[in-house]
N, C-alpha and C positions, 0 to 999 in steps of 0.2 A: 572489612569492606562495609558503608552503608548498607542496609537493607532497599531494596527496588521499592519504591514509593506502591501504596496500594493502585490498582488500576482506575479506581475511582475517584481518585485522587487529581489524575491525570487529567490532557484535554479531552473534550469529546473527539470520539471518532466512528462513525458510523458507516462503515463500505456498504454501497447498495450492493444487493446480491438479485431484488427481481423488480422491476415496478411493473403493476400490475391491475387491475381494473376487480373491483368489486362492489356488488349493488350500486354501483355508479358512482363509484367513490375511488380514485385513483390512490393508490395504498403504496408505500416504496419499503421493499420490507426488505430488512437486515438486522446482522447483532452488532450490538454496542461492545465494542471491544476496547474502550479506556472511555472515562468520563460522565457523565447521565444525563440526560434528555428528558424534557418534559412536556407540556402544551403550552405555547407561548413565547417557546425560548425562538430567540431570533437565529438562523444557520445559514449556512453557506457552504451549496455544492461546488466541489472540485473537482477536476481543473477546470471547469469552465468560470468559477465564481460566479454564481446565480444565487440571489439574498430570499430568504424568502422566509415565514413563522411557521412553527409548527400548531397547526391547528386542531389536531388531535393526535395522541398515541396507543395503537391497537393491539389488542392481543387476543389468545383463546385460551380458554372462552370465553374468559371475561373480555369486552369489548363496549368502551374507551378504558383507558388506563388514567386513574385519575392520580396515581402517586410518580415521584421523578424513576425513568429505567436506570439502571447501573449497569455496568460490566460484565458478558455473559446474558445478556438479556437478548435473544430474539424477538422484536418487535416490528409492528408496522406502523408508520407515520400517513398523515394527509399533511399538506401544505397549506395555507391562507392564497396560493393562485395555482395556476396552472403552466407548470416550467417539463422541460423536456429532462429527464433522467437516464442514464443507462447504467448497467452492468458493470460497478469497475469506480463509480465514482465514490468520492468518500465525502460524508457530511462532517462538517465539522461546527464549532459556535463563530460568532463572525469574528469576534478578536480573540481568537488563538484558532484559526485554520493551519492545517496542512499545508505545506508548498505545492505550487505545480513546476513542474518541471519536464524537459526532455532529457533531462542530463542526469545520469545518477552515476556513483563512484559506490562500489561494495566489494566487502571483503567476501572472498569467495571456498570452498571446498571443493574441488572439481572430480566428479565422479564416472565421468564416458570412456569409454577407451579410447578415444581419439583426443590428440588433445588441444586444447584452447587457445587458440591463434587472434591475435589484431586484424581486425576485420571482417572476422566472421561474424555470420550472421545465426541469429538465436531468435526464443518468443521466451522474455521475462511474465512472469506471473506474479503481481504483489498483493495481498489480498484475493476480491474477488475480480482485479484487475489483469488484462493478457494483454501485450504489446510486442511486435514486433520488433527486433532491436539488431545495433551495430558493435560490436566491441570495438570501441575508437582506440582504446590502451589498455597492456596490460605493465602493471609497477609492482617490487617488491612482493615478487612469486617466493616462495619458502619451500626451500629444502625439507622433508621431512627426517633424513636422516642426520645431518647438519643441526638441524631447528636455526639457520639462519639467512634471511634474506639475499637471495641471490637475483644480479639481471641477469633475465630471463624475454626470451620473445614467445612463449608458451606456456601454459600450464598443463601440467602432466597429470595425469590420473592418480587420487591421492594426494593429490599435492594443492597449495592453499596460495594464494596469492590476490593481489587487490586490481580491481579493473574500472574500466572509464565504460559505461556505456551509453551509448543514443538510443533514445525511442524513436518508434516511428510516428508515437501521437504525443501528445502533452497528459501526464498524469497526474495522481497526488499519490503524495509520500513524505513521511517523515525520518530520519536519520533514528538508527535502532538506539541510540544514547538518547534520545530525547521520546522515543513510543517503540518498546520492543514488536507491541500488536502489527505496528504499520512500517516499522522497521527490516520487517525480511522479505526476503525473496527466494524463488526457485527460477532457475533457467531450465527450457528445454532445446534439444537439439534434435530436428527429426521425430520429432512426436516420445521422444523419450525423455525423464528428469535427469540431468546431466550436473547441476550442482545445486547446492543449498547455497544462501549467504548472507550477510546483514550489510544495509543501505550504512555507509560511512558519509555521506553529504549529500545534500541536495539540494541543486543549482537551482536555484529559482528564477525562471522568465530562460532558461538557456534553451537556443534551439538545436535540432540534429545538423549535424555535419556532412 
C-alpha cells in the first residue's frame, strides 16, 4: 500500500476551537491539523464561505509568528476584517476548502447497547464541530461473525455498517480518503459515545430531509 501523504503535504484545515478577544485584537485560535498557514494567505471559513486574509499568526510566547505553521501546530490567527466565527467551523485556503454539507454518509462501528435504527435521532461530533442529526438510512450493515454484508434495518452492538445521515445545520467536512484529520467522526446517543466512524462522502450544498 502507498504510504498516507505527510499531513503537510495536504490541504489546510484549520477547525476553530475558540474565538476570542485579546488586547483588542479578536484571535480565532486552533490547530492546524493538515496543510500550513501563514500571514497573507487568502482563507475561507466553512460552512458559511466567508473570504477573508490572514493578517497575522499568533503564538506563546513568541507573538506574531513570522515563519508558515504546519500540522500539529496550535496557533492563533487575526483576520484583515471583522467576520463572525464560531465553534465548529473549519478554515481552509480558498481553492481547496472543505465542503459544506447537511448530508454525510460514514462507515460506522456501533458500540451502545441499544441498537441503531433509521431515524433515529443522535449529536455527530466532527472535529471541534457538534450537530444534531437524523439517521435517514442505514446500508450494508456487517455481520461480524460471517465478515459479510448483510440487509439489515439496524445496527447491533459491535457490529459495523454504513449510514446516511442529516444534520440539523450545514457543516464542513472532508471524506476520510481525502483528509483522515477531518475525516472522522463520533456519534453520541443520550449524552453517551455510541460509535466511532469515517466520513465516506460528502454531499455538497444537500439539505436535511
Amino acid at each position: 500500500l502507498p504510504p498516507a501523504p505527510p499531513l503537510d503535504k495536504l490541504a489546510l484545515r484549520l477547525p476553530v476551537q475558540l474565538p476570542t478577544k485579546f488586547d483588542d485584537r479578536r484571535i480565532i485560535a486552533g490547530r492546524v491539523e493538515s496543510g500550513h498557514l501563514g500571514a497573507g494567505d487568502e482563507i475561507v471559513i466553512m460552512p458559511a464561505g466567508k473570504i477573508a486574509k490572514v493578517k497575522s499568526v499568533e503564538g506563546w510566547p513568541q507573538t506574531p509568528l513570522s515563519t508558515r505553521q504546519g500540522a500539529g501546530r496550535s496557533i492563533g490567527i487575526t483576520l484583515d476584517r471583522e467576520l463572525f466565527l464560531e465553534r465548529g467551523d473549519i478554515i481552509g485556503h480558498v481553492k481547496a476548502a472543505p465542503r459544506d454539507t447537511r448530508r454525510l454518509r460514514a462507515r460506522i462501528f456501533w458500540l451502545h447497547d441499544a441498537p441503531l435504527t433509521a431515524g433515529g435521532a443522535v449529536v455527530v461530533r466532527l472535529g471541534t464541530m457538534e450537530s444534531r442529526a437524523i439517521v435517514v438510512a442505514i446500508d450494508k450493515a456487517v455481520d461480524p461473525g460471517a465478515l459479510e454484508s448483510v440487509t439489515a434495518a439496524t445496527i447491533a452492538r459491535n457490529h459495523v455498517g454504513e449510514i446516511d445521515i442529516s444534520l440539523a445545520k450545514p457543516v464542513a467536512a472532508d471524506a476520510y480518503a481525502d483528509n483522515a484529520r477531518t475525516g472522522r467522526l463520533v456519534i453520541e446517543v443520550n449524552g453517551r459515545i455510541a460509535c466511532g466512524g469515517l466520513v465516506l462522502s460528502v454531499d455538497a450544498g444537500q439539505r436535511a430531509v
